[in-house]
N, CA, C and O atoms as a MOPAC input file, in Angstrom:
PM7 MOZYME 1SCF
protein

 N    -15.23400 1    -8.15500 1    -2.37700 1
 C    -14.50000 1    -7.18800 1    -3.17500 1
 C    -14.06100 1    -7.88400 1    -4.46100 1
 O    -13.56200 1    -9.00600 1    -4.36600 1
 N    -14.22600 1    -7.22800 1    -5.82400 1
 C    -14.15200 1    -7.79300 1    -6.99100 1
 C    -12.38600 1    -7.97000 1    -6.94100 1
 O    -11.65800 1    -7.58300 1    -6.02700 1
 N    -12.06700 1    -8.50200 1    -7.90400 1
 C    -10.34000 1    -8.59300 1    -7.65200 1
 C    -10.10400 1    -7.54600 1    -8.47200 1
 O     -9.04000 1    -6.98800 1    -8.20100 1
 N    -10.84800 1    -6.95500 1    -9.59700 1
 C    -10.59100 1    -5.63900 1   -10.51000 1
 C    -11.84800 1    -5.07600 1   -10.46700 1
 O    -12.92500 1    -5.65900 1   -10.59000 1
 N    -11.61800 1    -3.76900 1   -10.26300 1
 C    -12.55800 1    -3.01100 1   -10.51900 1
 C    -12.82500 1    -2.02200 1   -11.60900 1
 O    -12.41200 1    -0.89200 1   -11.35000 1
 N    -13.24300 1    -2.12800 1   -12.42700 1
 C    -13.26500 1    -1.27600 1   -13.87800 1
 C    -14.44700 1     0.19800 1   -13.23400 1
 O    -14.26300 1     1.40300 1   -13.40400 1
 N    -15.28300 1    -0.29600 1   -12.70200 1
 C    -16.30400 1     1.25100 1   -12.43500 1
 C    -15.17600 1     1.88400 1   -11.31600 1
 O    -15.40200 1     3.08400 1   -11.16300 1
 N    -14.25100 1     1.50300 1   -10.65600 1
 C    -13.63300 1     2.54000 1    -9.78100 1
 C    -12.46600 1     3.06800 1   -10.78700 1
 O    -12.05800 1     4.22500 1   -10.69400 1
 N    -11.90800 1     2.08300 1   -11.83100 1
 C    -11.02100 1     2.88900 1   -12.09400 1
 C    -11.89700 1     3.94500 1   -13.44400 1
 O    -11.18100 1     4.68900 1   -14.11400 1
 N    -12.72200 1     3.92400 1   -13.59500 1
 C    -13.69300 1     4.82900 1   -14.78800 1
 C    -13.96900 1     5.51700 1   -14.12100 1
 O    -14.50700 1     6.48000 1   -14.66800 1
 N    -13.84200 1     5.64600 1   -12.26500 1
 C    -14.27800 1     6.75700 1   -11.18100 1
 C    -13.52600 1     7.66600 1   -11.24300 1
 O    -14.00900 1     8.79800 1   -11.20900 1
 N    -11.72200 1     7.45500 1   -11.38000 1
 C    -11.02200 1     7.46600 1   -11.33800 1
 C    -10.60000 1     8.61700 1   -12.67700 1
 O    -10.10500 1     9.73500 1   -12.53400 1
 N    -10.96300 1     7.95500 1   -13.92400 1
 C    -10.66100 1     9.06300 1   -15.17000 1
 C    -12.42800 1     9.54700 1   -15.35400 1
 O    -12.77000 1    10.13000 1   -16.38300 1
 N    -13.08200 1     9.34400 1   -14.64400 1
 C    -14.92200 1    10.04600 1   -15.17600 1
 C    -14.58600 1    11.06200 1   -16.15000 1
 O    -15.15300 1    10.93900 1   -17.23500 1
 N    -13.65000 1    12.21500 1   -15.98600 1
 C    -13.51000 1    13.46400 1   -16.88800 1
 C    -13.38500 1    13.05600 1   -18.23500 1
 O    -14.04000 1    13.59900 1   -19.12500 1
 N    -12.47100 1    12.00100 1   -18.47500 1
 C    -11.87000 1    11.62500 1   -19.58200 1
 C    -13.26800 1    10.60900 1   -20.31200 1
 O    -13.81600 1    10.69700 1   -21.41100 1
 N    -13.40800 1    10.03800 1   -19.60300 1
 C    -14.54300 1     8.93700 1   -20.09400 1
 C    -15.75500 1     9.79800 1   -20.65900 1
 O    -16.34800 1     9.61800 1   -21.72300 1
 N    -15.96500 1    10.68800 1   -19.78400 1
 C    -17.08300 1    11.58400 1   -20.49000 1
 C    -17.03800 1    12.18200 1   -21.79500 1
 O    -17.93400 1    12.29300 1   -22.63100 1
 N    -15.82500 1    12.55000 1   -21.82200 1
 C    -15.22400 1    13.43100 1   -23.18500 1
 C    -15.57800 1    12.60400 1   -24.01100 1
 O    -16.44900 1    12.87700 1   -24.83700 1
 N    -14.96300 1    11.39900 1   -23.96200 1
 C    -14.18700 1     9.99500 1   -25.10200 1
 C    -15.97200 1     9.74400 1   -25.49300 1
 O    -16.25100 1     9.34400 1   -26.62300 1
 N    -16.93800 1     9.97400 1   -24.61900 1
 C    -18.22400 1     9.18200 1   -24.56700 1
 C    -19.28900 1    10.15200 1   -25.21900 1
 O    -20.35100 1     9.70500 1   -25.65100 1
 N    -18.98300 1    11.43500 1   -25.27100 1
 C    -19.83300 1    12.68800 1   -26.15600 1
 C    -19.10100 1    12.40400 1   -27.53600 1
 O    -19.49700 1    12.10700 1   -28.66300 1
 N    -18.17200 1    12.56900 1   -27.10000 1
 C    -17.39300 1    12.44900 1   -28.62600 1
 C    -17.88900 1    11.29000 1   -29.28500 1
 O    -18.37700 1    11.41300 1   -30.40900 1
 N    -17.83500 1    10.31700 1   -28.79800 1
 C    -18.57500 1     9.37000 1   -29.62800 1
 C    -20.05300 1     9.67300 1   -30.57900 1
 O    -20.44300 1     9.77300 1   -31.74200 1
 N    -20.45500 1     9.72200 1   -29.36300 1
 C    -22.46500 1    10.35700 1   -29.60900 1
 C    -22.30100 1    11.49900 1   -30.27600 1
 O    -23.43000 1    11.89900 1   -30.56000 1
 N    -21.54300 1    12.18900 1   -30.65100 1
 C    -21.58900 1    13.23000 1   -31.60800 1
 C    -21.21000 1    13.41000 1   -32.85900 1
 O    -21.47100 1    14.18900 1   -33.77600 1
 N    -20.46100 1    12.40600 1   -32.65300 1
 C    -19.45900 1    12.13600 1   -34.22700 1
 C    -20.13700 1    11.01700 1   -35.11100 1
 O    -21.35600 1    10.98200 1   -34.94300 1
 N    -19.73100 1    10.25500 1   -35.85500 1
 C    -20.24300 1     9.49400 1   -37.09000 1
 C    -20.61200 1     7.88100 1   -36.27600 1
 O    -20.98100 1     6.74500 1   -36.57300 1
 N    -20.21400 1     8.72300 1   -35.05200 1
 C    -20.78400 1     6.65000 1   -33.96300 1
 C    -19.81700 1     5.85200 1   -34.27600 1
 O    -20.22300 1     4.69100 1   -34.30700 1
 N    -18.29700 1     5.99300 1   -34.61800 1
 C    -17.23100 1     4.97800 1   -34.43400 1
 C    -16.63200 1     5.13400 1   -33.01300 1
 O    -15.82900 1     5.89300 1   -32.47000 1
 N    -17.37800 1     4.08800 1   -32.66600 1
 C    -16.81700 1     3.43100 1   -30.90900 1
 C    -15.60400 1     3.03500 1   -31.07100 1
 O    -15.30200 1     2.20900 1   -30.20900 1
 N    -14.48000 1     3.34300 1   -32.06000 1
 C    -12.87800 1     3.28500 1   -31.71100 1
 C    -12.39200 1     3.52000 1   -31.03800 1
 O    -11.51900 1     2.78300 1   -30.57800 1
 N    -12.71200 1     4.89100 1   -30.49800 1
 C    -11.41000 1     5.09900 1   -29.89900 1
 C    -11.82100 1     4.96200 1   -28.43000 1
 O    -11.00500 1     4.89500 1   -27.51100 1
 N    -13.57700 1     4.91300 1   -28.23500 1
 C    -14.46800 1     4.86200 1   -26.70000 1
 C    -13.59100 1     3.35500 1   -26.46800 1
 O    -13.00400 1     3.20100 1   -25.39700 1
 N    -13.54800 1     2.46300 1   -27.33800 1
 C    -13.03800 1     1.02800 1   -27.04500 1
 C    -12.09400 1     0.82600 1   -26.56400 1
 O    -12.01300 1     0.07300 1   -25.59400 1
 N    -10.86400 1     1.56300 1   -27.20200 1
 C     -9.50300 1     2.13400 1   -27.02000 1
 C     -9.47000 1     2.50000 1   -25.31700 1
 O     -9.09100 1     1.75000 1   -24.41700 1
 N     -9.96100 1     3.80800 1   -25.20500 1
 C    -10.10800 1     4.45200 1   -23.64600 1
 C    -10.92600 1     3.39900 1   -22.71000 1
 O    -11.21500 1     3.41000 1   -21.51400 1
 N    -11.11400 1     2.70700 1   -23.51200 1
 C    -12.13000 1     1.29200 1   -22.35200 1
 C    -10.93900 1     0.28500 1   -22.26300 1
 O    -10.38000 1     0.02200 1   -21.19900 1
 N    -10.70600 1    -0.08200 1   -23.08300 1
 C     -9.29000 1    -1.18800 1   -22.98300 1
 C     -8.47200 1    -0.77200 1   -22.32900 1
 O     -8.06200 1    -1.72700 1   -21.66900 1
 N     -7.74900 1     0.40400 1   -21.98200 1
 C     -6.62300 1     1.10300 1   -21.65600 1
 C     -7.73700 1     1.38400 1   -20.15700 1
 O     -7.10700 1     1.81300 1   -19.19000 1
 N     -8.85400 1     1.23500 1   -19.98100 1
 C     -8.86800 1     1.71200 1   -18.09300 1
 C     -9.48600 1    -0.06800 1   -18.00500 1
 O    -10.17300 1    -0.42700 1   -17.04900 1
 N     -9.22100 1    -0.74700 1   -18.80900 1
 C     -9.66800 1    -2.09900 1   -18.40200 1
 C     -7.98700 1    -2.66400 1   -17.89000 1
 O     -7.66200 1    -3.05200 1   -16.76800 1
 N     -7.13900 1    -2.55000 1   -19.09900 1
 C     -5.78100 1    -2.82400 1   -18.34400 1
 C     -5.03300 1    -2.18400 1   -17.29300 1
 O     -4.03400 1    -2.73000 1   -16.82500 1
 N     -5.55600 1    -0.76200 1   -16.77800 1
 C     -5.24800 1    -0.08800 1   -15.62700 1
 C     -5.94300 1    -0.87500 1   -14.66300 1
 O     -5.33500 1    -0.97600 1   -13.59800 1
 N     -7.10000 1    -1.49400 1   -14.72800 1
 C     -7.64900 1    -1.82000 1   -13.56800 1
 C     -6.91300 1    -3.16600 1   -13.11700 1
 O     -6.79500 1    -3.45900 1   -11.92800 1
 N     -6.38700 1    -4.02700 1   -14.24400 1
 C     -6.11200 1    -5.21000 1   -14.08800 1
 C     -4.13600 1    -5.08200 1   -13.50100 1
 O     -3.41000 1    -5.94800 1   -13.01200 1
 N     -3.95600 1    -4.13900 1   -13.72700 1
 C     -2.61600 1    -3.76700 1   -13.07100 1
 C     -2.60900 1    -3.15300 1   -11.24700 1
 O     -1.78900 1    -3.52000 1   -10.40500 1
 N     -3.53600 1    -2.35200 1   -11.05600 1
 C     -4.12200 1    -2.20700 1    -9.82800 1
 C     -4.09100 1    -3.34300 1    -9.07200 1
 O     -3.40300 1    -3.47600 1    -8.05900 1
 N     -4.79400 1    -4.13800 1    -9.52300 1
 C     -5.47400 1    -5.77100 1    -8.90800 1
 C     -3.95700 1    -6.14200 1    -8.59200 1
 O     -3.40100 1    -6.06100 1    -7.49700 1
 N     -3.47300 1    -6.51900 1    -9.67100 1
 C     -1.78700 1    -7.00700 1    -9.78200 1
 C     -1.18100 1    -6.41800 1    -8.36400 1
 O     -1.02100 1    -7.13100 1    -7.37300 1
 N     -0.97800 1    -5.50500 1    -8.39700 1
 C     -0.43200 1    -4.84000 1    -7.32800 1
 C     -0.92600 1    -5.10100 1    -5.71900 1
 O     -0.37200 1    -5.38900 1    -4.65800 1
 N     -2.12700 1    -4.86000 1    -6.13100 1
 C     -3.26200 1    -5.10900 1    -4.63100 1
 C     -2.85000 1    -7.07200 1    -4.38500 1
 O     -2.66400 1    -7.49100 1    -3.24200 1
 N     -2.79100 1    -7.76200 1    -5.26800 1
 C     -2.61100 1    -8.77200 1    -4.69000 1
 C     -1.12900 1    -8.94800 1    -4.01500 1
 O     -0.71000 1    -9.51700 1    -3.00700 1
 N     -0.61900 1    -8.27800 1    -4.93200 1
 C      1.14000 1    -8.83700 1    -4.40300 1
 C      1.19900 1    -8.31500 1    -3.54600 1
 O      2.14000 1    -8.83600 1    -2.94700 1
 N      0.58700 1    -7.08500 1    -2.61500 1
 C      0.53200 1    -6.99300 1    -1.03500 1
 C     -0.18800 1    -7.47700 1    -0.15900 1
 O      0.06200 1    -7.29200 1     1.03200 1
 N     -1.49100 1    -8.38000 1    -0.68500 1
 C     -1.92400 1    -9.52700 1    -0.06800 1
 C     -0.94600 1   -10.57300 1     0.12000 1
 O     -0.91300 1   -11.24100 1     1.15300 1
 N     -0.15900 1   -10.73500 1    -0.83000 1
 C      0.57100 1   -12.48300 1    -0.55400 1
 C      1.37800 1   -12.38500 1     0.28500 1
 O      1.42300 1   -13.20200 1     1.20400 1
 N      2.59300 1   -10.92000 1     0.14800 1
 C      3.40800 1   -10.17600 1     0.76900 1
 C      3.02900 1   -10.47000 1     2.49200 1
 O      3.87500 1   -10.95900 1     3.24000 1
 N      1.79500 1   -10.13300 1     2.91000 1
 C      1.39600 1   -10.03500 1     4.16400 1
 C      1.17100 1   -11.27200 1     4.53800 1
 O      1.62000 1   -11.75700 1     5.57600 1
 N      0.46100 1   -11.86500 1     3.71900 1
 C     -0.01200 1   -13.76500 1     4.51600 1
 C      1.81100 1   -14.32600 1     4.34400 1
 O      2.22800 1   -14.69400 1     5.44200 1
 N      2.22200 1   -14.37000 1     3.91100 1
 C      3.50400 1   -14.77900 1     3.79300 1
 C      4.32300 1   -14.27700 1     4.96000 1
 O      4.90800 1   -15.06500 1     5.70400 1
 N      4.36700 1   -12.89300 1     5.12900 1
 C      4.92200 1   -12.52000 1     6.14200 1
 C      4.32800 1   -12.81300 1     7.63800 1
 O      5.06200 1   -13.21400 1     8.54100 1
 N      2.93800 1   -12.57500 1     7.81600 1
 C      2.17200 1   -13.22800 1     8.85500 1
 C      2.39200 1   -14.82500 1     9.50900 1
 O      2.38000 1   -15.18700 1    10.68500 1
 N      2.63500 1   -15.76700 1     7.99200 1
 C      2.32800 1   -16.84000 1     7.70700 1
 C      3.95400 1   -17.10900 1     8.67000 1
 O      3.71100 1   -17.65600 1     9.74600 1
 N      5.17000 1   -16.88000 1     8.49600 1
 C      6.38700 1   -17.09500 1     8.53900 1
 C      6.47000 1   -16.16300 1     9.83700 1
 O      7.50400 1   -16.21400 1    10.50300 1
 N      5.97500 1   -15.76000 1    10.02300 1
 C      6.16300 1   -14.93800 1    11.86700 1
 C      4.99700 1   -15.57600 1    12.90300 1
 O      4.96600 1   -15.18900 1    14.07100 1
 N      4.28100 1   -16.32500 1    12.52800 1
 C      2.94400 1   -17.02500 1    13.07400 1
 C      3.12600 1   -17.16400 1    14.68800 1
 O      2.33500 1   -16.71100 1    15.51500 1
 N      4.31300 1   -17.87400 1    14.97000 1
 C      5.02900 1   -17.96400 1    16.43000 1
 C      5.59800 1   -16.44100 1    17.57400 1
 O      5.78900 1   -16.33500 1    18.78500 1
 N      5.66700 1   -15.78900 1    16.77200 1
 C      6.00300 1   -14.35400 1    17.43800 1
 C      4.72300 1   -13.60400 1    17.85200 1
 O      3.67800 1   -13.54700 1    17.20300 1
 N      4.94700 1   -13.12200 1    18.87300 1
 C      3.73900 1   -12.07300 1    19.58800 1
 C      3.65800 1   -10.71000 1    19.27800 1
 O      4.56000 1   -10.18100 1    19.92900 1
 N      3.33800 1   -10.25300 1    18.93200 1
 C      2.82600 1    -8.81000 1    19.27900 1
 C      2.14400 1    -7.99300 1    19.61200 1
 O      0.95600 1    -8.25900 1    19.79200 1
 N      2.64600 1    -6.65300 1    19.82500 1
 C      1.11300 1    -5.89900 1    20.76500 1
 C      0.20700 1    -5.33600 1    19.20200 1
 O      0.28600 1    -5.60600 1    18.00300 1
 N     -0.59300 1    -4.47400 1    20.02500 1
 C     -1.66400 1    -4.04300 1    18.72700 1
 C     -1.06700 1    -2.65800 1    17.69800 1
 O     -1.42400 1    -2.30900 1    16.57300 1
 N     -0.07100 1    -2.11400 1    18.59100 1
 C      0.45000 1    -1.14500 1    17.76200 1
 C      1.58600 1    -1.88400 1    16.72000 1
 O      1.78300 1    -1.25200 1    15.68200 1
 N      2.12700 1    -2.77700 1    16.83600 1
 C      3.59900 1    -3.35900 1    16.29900 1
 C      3.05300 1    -4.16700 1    14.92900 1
 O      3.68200 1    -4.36200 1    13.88900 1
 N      1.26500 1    -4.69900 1    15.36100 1
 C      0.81300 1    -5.53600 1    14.40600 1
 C      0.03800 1    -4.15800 1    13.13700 1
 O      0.10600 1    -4.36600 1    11.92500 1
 N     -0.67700 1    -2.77200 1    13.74000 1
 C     -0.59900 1    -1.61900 1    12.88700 1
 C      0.64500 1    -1.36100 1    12.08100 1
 O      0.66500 1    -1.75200 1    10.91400 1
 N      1.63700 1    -0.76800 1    12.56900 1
 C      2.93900 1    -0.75400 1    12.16700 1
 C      3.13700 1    -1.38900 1    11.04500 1
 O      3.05600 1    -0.81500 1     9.95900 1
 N      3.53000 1    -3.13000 1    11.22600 1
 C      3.70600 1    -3.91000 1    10.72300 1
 C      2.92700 1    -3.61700 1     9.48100 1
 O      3.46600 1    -2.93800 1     8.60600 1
 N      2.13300 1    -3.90800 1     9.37700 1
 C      0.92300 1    -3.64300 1     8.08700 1
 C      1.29200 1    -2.32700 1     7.44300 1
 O      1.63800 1    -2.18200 1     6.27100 1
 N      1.18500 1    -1.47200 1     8.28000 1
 C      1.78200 1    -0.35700 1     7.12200 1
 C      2.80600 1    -0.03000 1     6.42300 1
 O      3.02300 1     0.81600 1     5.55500 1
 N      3.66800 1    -1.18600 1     7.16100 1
 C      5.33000 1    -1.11200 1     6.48100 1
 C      4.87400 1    -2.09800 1     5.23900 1
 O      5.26800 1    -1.76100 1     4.12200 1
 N      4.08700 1    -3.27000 1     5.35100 1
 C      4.02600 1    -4.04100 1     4.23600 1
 C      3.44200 1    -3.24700 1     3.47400 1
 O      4.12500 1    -2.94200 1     2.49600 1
 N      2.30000 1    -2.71500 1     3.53100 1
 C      1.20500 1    -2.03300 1     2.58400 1
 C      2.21800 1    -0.93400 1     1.75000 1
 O      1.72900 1    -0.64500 1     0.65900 1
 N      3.26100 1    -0.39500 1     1.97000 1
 C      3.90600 1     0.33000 1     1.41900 1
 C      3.88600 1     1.84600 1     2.11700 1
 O      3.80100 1     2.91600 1     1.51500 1
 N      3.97800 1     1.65800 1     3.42400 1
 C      4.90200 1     2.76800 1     4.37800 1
 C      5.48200 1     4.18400 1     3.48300 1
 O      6.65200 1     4.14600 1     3.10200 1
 N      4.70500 1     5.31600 1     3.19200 1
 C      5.32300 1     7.00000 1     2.45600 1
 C      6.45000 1     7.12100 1     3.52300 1
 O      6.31900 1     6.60500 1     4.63200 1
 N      7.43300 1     7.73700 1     3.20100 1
 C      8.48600 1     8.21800 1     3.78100 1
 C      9.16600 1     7.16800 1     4.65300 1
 O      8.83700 1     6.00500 1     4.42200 1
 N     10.09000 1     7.39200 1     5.65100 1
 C     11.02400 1     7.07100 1     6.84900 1
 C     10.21700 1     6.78100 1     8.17100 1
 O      9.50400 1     7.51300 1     8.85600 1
 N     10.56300 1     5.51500 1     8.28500 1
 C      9.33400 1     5.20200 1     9.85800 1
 C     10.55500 1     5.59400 1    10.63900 1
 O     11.65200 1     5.09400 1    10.39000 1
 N     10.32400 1     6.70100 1    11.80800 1
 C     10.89600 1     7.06400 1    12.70500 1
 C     10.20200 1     6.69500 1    14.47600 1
 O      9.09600 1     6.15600 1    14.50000 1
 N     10.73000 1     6.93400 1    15.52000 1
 C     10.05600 1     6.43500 1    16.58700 1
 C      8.91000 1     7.85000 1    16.92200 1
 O      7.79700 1     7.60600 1    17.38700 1
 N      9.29800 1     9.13900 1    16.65500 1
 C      8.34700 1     9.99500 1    16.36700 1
 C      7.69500 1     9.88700 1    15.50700 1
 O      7.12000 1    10.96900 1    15.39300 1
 N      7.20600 1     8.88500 1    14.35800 1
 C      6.53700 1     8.60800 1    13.86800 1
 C      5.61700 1     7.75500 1    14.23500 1
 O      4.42600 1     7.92700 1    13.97500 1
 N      6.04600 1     6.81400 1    14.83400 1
 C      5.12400 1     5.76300 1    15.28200 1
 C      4.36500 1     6.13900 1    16.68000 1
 O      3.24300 1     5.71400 1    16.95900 1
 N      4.93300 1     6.76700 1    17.29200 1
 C      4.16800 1     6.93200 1    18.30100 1
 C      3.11200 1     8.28300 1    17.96800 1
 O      2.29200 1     8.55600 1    18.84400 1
 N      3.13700 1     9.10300 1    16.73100 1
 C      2.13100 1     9.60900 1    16.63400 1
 C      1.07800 1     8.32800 1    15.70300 1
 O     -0.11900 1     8.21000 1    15.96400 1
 N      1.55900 1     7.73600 1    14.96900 1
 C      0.63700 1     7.12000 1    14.51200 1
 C     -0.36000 1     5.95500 1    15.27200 1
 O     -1.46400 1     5.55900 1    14.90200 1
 N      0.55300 1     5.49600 1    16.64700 1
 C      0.01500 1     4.55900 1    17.22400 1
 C     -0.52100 1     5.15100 1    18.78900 1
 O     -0.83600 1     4.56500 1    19.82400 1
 N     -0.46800 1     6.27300 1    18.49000 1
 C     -0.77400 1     7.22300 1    19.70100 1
 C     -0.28900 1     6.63100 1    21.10600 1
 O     -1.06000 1     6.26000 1    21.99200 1
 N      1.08500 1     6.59900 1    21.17100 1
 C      1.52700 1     6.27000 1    22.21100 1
 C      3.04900 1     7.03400 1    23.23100 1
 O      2.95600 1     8.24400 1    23.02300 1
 N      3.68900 1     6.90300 1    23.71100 1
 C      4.71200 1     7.53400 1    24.06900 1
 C      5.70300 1     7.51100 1    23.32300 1
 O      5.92900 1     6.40500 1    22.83300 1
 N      6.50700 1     8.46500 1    22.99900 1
 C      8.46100 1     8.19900 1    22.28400 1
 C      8.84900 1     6.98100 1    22.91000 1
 O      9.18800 1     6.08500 1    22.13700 1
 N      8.87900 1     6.73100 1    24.17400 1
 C      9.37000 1     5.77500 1    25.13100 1
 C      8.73200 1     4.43200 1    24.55700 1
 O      9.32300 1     3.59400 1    23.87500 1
 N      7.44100 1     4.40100 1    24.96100 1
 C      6.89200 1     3.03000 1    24.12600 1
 C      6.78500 1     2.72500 1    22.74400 1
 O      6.32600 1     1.62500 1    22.43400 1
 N      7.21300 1     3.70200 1    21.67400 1
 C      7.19900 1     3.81700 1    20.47400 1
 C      9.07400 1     2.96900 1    20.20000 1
 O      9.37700 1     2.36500 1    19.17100 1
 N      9.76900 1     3.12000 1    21.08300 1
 C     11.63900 1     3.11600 1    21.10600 1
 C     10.86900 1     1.31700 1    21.78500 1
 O     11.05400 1     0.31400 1    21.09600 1
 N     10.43400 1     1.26500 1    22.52400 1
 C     10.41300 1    -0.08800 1    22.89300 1
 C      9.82600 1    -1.46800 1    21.71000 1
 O     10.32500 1    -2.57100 1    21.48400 1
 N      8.64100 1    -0.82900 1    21.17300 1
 C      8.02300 1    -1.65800 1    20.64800 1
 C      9.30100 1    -1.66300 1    19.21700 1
 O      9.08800 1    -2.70800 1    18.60200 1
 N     10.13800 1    -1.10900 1    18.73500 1
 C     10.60000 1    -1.20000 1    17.18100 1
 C     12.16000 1    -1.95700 1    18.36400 1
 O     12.36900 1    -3.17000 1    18.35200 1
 N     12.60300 1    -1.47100 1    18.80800 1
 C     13.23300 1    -2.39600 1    19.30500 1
 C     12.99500 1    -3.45100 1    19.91100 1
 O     13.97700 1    -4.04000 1    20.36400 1
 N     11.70800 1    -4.02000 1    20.11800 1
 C     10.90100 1    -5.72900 1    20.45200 1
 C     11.16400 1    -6.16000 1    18.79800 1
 O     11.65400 1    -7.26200 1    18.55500 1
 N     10.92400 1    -5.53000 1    18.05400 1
 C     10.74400 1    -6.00000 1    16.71600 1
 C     12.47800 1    -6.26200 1    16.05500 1
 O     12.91900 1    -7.31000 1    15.58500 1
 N     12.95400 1    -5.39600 1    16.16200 1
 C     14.44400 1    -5.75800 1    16.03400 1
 C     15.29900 1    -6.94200 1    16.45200 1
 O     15.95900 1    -7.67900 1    15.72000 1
 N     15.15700 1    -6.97900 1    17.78800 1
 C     14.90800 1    -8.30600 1    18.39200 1
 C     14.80100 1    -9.63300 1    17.85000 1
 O     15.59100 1   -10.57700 1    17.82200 1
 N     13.34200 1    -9.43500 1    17.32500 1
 C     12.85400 1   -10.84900 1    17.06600 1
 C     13.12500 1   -10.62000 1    15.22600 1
 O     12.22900 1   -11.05100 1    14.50000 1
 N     13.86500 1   -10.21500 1    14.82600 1
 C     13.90200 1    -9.66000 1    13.25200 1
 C     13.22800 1    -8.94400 1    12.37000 1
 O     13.33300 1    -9.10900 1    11.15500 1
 N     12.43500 1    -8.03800 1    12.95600 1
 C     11.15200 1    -8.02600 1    11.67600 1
 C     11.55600 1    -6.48600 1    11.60400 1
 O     11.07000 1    -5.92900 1    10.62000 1
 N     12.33500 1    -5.67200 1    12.42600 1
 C     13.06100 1    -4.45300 1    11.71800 1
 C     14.45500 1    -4.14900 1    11.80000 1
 O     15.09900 1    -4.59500 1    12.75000 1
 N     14.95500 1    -3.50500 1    10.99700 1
 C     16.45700 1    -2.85800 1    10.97300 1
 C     16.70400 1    -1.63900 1    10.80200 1
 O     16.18800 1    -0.89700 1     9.96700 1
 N     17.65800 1    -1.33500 1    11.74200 1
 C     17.91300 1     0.39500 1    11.11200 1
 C     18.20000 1     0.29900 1    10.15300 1
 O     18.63100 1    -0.75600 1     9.68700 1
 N     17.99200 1     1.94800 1     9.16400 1
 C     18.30500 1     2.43900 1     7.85600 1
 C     19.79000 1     2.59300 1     8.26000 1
 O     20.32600 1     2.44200 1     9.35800 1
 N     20.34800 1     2.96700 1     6.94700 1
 C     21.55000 1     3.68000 1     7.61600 1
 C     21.41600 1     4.76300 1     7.74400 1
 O     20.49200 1     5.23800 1     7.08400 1
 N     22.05100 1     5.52700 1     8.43900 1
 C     22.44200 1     7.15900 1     9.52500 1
 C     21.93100 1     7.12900 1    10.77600 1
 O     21.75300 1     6.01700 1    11.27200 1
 N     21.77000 1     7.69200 1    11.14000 1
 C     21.43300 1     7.50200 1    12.66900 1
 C     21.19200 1     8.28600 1    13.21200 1
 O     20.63900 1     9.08100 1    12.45300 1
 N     21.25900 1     8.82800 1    14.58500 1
 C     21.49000 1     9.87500 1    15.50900 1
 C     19.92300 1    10.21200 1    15.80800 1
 O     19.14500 1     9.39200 1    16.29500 1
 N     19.53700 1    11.70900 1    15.39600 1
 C     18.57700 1    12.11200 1    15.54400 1
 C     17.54300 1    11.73700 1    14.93700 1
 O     16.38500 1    11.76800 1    15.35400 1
 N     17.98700 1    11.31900 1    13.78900 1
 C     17.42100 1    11.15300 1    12.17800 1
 C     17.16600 1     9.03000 1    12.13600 1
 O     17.11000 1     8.36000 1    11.10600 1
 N     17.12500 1     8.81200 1    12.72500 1
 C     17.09400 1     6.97900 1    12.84800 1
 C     16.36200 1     6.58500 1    12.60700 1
 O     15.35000 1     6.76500 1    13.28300 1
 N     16.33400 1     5.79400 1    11.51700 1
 C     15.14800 1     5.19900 1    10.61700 1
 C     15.04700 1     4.00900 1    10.58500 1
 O     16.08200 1     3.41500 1    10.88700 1
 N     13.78500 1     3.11300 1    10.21400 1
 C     13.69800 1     1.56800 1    10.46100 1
 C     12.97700 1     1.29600 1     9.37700 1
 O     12.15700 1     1.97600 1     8.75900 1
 N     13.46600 1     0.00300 1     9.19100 1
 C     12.55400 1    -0.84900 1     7.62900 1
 C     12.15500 1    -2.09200 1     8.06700 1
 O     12.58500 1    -2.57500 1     9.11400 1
 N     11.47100 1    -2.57200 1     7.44400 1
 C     11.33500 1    -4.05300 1     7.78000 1
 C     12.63300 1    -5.15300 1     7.06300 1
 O     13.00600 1    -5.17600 1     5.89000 1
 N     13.03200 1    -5.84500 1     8.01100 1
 C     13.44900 1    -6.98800 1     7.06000 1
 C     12.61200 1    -7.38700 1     5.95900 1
 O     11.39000 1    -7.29400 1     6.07900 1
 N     13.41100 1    -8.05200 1     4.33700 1
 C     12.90100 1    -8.52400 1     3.82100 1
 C     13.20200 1    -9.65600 1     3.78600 1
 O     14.40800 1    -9.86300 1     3.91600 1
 N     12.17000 1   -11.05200 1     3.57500 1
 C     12.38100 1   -12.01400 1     4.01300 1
 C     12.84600 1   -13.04700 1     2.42100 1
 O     13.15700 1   -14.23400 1     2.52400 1

């Protein structure tokens, strides 16, 4: 995998690139502004990368510094998706649809993890009880 990808992020605006790219071929042939819309999805791509790595390091770091702790195969899913950047509130009805398992074993495995540090409740509670990862 390239560390930037410029043809995915040109996948990404194709509509725009096309425009910027007739317009060129139709007009007096000043590749200004095609250069412009090329520079600007060349530095989108290189900000992407940016990002994509800092949740690579994020994870070997976190992996790297938990190396001694066990886990099952759902806690090590989990885990990853909380680093990768987790949408919304991880709830125990959440995880156990995502890890296709019971409420019961879904309440066990985030409390194994609590345990050994690697989650904390949000604040509120009750019905509504939410978990994050420690940050380290």
């Amino acid at each position: 995998m390239p560390l930037f990808a410029v043809p995915t992020q040109i996948r990404k605006q194709r509509k725009n690139y096309y425009a910027v790219l007739e317009k060129t071929q139709k007009g007096d042939l000043d590749i200004t502004e095609w250069l412009v819309w090329f520079l600007n999805c060349l530095s989108e791509a290189l900000k992407q990368t940016q990002i994509l790595l800092a949740t690579v390091f994020t994870k070997a770091i976190f992996w790297d510094n938990n190396s001694g702790k066990i886990f099952n195969e759902r806690q090590i899913l989990m885990i990853n998706k909380l680093l990768d950047g987790f949408t919304g509130k991880l709830t125990s009805s959440k995880w156990a649809t995502i890890t296709k398992c019971s409420q019961d074993t879904a309440l066990r495995d985030i409390q194994d993890l609590m345990g050994k540090k690697i989650l904390m409740k949000e604040e509120g509670g009750g019905r509504s009880t939410s978990y994050k990862i420690i940050e380290n």
